[in-house]
C-alpha positions in Angstrom: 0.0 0.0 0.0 1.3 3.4 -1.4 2.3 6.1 1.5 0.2 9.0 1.6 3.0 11.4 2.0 5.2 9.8 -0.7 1.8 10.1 -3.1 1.5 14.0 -2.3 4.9 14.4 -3.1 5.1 13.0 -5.9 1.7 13.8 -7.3 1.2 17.9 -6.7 2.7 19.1 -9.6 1.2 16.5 -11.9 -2.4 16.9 -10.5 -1.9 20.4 -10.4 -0.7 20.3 -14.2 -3.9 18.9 -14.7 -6.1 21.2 -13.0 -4.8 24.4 -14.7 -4.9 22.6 -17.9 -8.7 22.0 -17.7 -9.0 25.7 -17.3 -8.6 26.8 -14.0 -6.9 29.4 -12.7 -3.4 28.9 -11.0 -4.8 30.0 -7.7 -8.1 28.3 -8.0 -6.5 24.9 -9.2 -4.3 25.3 -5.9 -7.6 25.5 -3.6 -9.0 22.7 -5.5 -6.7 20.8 -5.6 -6.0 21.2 -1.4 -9.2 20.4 -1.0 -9.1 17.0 -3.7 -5.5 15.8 -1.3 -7.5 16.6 2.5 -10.4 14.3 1.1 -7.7 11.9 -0.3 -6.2 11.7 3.2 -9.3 11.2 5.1 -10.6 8.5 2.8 -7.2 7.3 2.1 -8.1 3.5 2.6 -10.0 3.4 -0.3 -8.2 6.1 -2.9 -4.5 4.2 -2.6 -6.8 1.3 -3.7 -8.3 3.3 -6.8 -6.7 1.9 -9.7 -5.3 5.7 -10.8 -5.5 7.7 -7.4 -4.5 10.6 -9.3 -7.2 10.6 -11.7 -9.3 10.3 -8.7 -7.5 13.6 -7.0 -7.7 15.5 -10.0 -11.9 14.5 -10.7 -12.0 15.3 -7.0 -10.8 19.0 -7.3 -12.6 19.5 -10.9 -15.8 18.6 -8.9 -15.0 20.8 -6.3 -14.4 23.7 -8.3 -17.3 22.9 -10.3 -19.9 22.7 -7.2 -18.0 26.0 -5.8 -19.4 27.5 -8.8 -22.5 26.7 -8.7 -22.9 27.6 -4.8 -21.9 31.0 -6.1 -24.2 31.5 -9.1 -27.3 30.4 -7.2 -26.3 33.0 -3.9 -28.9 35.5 -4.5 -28.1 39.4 -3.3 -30.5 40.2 -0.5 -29.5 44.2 -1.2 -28.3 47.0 0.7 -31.5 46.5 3.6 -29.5 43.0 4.8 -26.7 44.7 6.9 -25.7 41.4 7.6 -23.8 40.6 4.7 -21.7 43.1 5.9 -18.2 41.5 7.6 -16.6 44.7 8.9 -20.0 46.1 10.2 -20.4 42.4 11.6 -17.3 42.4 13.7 -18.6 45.8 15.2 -16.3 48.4 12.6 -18.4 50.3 10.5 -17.0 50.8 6.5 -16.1 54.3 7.7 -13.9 54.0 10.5 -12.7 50.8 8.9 -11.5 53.2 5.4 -10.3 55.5 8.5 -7.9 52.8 10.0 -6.6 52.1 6.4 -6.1 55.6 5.5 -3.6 55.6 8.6 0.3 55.5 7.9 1.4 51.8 8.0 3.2 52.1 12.2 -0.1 53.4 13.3 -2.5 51.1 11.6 0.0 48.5 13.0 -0.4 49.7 16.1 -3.9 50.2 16.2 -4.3 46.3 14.9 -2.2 45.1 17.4 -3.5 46.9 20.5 -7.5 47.4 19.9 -8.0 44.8 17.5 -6.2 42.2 18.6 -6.5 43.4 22.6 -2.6 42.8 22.9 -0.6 45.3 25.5 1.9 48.0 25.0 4.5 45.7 25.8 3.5 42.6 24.0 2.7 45.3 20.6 6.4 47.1 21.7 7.6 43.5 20.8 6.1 42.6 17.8 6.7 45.5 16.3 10.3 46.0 17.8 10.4 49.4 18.8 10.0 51.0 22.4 6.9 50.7 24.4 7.1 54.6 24.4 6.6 54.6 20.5 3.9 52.8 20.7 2.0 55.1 23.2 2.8 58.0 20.6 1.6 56.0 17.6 -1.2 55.0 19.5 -2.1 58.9 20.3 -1.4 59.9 16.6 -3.8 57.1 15.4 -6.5 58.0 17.6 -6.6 62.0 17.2 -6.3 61.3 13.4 -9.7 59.0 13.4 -11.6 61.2 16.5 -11.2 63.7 13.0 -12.4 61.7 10.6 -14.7 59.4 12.3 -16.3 61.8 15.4 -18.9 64.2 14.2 -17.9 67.6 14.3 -20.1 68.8 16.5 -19.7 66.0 18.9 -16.1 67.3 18.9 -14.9 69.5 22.3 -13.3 72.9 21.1 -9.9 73.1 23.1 -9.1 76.6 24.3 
C-alpha cells in the first residue's frame, strides 16, 4: 500500500498540471486541488486502492471547483437592507472607521491592529513591532486623534481653548 506522504509528493505538480490545464486558474486549481488531497487523506483507505489515485485527486478537485461555482451562481443578493452581509460592520467596525484605520500611515495602523484589535498590550505590541513601548503610546495617540477627525462628528467634537 502506497504512502500517503510519498503520493502527495510525488503527485502535486502532476495533478496540479492537470487542474490548470482543464481551465482553471493557478490560484483556483491550488484551492481545488487542497481540497481534492484533504479528502484523499481522510478516505485514504480506499483512494491508494483506486486503480489511478491521481485521476481520482484531479476529478476530485474538478468537482469541487465545479460545485463552488454553482454555490456562487445560485447565492442570491438580498441588497443593501440585509446589513448582515456586511463582515466589517459584523465584527462591530463600520465601512467608515474601517477606510479611517486604512487611511492611517502603515506604524499606526499596525499599532492600532495590534492593541485594539487584537487586545494585545503596549509591551506585547512594543515586541512585535520591535520598537520602544514609548513609540507605541505616541503611535497610539497619533492614530487615535487622526480618526476622533475623521470618524467623530464635528459637533460632537470638544473645542480646546
Amino acid at each position: 500500500m502506497l504512502d500517503f506522504a510519498e503520493f502527495y509528493q510525488s503527485s502535486w505538480g502532476p495533478c496540479l498540471r492537470a487542474v490548470v490545464a482543464s481551465g482553471a486558474s493557478p490560484l483556483a486549481a491550488e484551492e481545488q486541488l487542497s481540497e481534492a488531497f484533504a479528502r484523499a487523506w481522510a478516505s485514504w483507505r480506499r483512494v491508494s486502492g483506486h486503480p489511478a489515485p491521481r485521476a481520482w485527486v484531479v476529478r476530485t478537485a474538478l468537482n469541487y471547483g465545479t460545485s463552488r461555482w454553482r454555490r456562487r451562481w445560485r447565492e442570491v443578493a438580498l441588497g443593501a437592507q440585509d446589513r448582515s452581509l456586511d463582515p466589517d460592520e459584523e465584527r462591530g467596525l463600520g465601512t467608515h472607521l474601517l477606510a479611517a484605520v486604512r487611511g492611517l500611515p502603515p506604524r499606526e495602523r499596525e499599532v492600532v491592529v495590534l492593541r485594539l484589535v487584537l487586545d494585545l498590550d503596549t509591551a506585547t505590541t512594543a515586541r512585535q513591532l520591535g520598537i520602544a513601548a514609548g513609540t507605541v503610546r505616541a503611535h497610539m495617540a497619533r492614530a487615535i486623534a487622526t480618526l476622533r477627525l475623521q470618524v467623530v462628528p464635528e459637533e460632537l467634537v470638544e473645542v480646546q481653548p
